[in-house]
N, C-alpha and C positions, 0 to 999 in steps of 0.2 A: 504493500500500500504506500510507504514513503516512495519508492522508487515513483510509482505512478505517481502520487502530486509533485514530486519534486520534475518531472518530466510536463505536467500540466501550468505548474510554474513558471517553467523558464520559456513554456509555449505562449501564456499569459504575456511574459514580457517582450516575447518578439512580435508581438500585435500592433503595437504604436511604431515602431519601427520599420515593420513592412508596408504601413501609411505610408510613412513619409518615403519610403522608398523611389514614388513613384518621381519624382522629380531630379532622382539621381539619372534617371535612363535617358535624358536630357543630354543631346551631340554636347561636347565641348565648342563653345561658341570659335567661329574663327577667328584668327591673328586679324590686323590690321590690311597685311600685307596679304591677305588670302581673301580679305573682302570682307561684310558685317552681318549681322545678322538682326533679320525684322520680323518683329511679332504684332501680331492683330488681334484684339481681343475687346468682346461687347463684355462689359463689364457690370452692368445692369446697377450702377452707381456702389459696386462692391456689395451687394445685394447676396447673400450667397442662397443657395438651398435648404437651408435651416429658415431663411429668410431674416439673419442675422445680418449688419450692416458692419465690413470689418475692411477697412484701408488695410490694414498691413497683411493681413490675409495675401489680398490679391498685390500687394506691393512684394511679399514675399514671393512670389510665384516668379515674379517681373525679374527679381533679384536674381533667382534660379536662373532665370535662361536666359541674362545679360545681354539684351538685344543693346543695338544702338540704337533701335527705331521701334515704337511701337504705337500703334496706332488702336487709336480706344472708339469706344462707341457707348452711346448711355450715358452721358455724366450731367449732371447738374450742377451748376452753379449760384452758389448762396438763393436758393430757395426757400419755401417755407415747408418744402417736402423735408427738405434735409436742413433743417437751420442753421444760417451761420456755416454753411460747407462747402468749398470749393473743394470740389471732389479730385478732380485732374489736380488741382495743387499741394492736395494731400497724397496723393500718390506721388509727382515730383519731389516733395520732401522726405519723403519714405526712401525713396528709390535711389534719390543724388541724381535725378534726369532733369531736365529742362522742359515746364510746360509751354503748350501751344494750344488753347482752345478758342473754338469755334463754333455758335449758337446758332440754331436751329430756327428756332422761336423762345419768343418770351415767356416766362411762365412761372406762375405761383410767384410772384414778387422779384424773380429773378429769370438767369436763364438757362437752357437745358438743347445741350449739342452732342456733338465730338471735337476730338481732339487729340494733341499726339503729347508722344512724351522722348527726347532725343538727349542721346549726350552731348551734342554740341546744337548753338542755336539755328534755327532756319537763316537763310540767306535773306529770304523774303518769305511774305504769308499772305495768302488771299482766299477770300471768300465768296464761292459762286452758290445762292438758291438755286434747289433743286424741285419739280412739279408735285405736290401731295395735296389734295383738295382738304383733308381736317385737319393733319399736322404737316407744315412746311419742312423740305427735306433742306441736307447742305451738303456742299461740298468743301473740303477743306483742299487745300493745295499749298504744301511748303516745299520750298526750291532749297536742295543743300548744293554743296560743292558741286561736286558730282550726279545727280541725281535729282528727281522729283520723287515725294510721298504724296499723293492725294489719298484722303482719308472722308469715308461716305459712311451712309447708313442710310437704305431705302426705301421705301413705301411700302407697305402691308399690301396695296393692289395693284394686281401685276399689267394694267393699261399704265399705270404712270411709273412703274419700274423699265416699261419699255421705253416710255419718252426721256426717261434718265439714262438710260444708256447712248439713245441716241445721244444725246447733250455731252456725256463724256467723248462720243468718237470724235463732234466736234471737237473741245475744247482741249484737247490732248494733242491736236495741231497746231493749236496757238503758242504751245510750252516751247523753251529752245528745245533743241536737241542733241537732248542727254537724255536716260533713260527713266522714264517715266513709271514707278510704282506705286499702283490702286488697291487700296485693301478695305474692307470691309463688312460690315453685316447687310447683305445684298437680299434679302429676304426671298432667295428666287432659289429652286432647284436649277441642277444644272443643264437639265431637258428645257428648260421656260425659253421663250419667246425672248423674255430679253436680254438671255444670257447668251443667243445666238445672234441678237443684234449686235449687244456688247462685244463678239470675237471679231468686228469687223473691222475694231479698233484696238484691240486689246488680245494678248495672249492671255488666257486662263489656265495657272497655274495648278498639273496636279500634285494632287498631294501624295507622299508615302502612307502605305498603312491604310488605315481606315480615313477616311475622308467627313465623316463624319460631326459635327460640332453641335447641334442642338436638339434635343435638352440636353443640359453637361453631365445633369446622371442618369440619363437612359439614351444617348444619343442616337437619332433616329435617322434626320436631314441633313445634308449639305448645305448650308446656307450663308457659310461666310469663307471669303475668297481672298487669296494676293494675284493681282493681273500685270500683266507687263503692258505697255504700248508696243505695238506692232512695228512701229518707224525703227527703234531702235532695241529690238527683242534681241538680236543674233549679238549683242556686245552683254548679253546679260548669262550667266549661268548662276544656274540655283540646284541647292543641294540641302539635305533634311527639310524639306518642306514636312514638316511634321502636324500632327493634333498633339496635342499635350494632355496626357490621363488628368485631367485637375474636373473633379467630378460638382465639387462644395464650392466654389468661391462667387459663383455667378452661375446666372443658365445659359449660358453661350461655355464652350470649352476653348481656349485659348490656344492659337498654335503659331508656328515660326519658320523663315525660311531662311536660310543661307545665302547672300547674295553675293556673286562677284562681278564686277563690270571691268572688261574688257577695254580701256583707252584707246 
């Protein structure tokens, strides 16, 4: 009988352990000189599955897989939903990243977007509306060195998810040319209409693994994407395009892609 509890024991204590597990099986971010790595994550204002509200939760996640770019979706800004909370800027300080956000609409006394979170500042930042007839959609657009992050989150109905794709294939002609990366909660399977309007501008990026991101603890859909621009796709390689096992911290599952661009 001692053998048996003492074996039920030390089973007891590798339980917390194999939680946290899952966040080790996370690539080693690349070097500098190998290229960065970007993560996309709706973060439902740190909202988790418990339906607990926990910044460093999802700040620790961010931590884990050291992107240099990561692009949020969901956030509120000093509302009366969330009082007194700039959500992105509590995650910036958590993190040591650099906020950059972008409002949607007005709302509950404050306002309520996306936005990015980078180790070094955008060059520049601009804000294009996007078509939604009850909530107005946006677009974010920050130009780094190297690169463009555009940062979206789309309409519930898929007529005005299609007029927003068309609107990117425009305006991803206007960007200089450098390479152009789209990421976000696109709310569209990847059979929809507007995700094959979207490829006329856009490369859509697969994933390794399961492809899978919402709900984060029974994941069912594909519905959130990193896309290249077409003009300059063939100077871009990516590698761990991954989903991240993060089942608690939000209902979207977080995932990341390795990017190198080719000068």
């Amino acid at each position: 009988m001692k053998r048996v509890s003492i074996v039920i024991f030390l089973l007891l204590l590798a339980l917390p352990l194999a939680a946290k597990s899952n966040r080790t099986d996370i690539p080693k971010a690349p070097s500098k000189r190998a290229g960065f790595r970007l993560m996309c994550y709706n973060v439902r204002n740190c909202k988790g599955a418990d339906d607990e509200v926990s910044y460093e939760r999802v700040a620790s996640i961010i931590r884990s897989a050291r992107p240099e770019v990561v692009a949020i979706q969901e956030l509120d800004s000093m509302t009366t939903r969330y009082p007194g909370q700039y959500v992105l800027g509590n995650l910036a300080e958590l993190t040591g990243m650099k906020a950059t956000f972008c409002h949607s609409i007005e709302y509950r006394g404050g306002r309520y977007g996306v936005g990015l979170l980078s180790r070094t500042k955008p060059l520049s930042v601009r804000r294009e509306p996007l078509p939604c007839p009850r909530e107005p959609r946006v677009l974010l657009i920050a130009e780094f060195e190297d690169y463009y992050v555009l940062v979206t989150h789309w309409s519930l109905k898929a007529d005005y998810r299609t007029r927003t794709a068309n609107i990117l294939n425009g305006i991803v002609k206007t960007l200089k040319p450098k390479p152009v990366l789209l990421c976000g909660d696109f709310n569209a399977r990847p059979y929809e209409e507007s995700m094959a309007v979207l490829a006329k501008g856009f490369k859509v990026l697969k994933k390794e693994g399961s492809n899978l991101t919402f709900p984060a603890w029974e994941p069912r859909y594909e519905i959130d994407y990193i896309c290249v621009g077409l003009d300059v796709a063939d100077r871009v390689t990516v590698r761990n395009h991954l989903v991240l096992n993060e089942p608690d911290a939000s209902d979207h599952r977080p995932f990341i892609a390795d990017i190198k661009i080719d000068k």
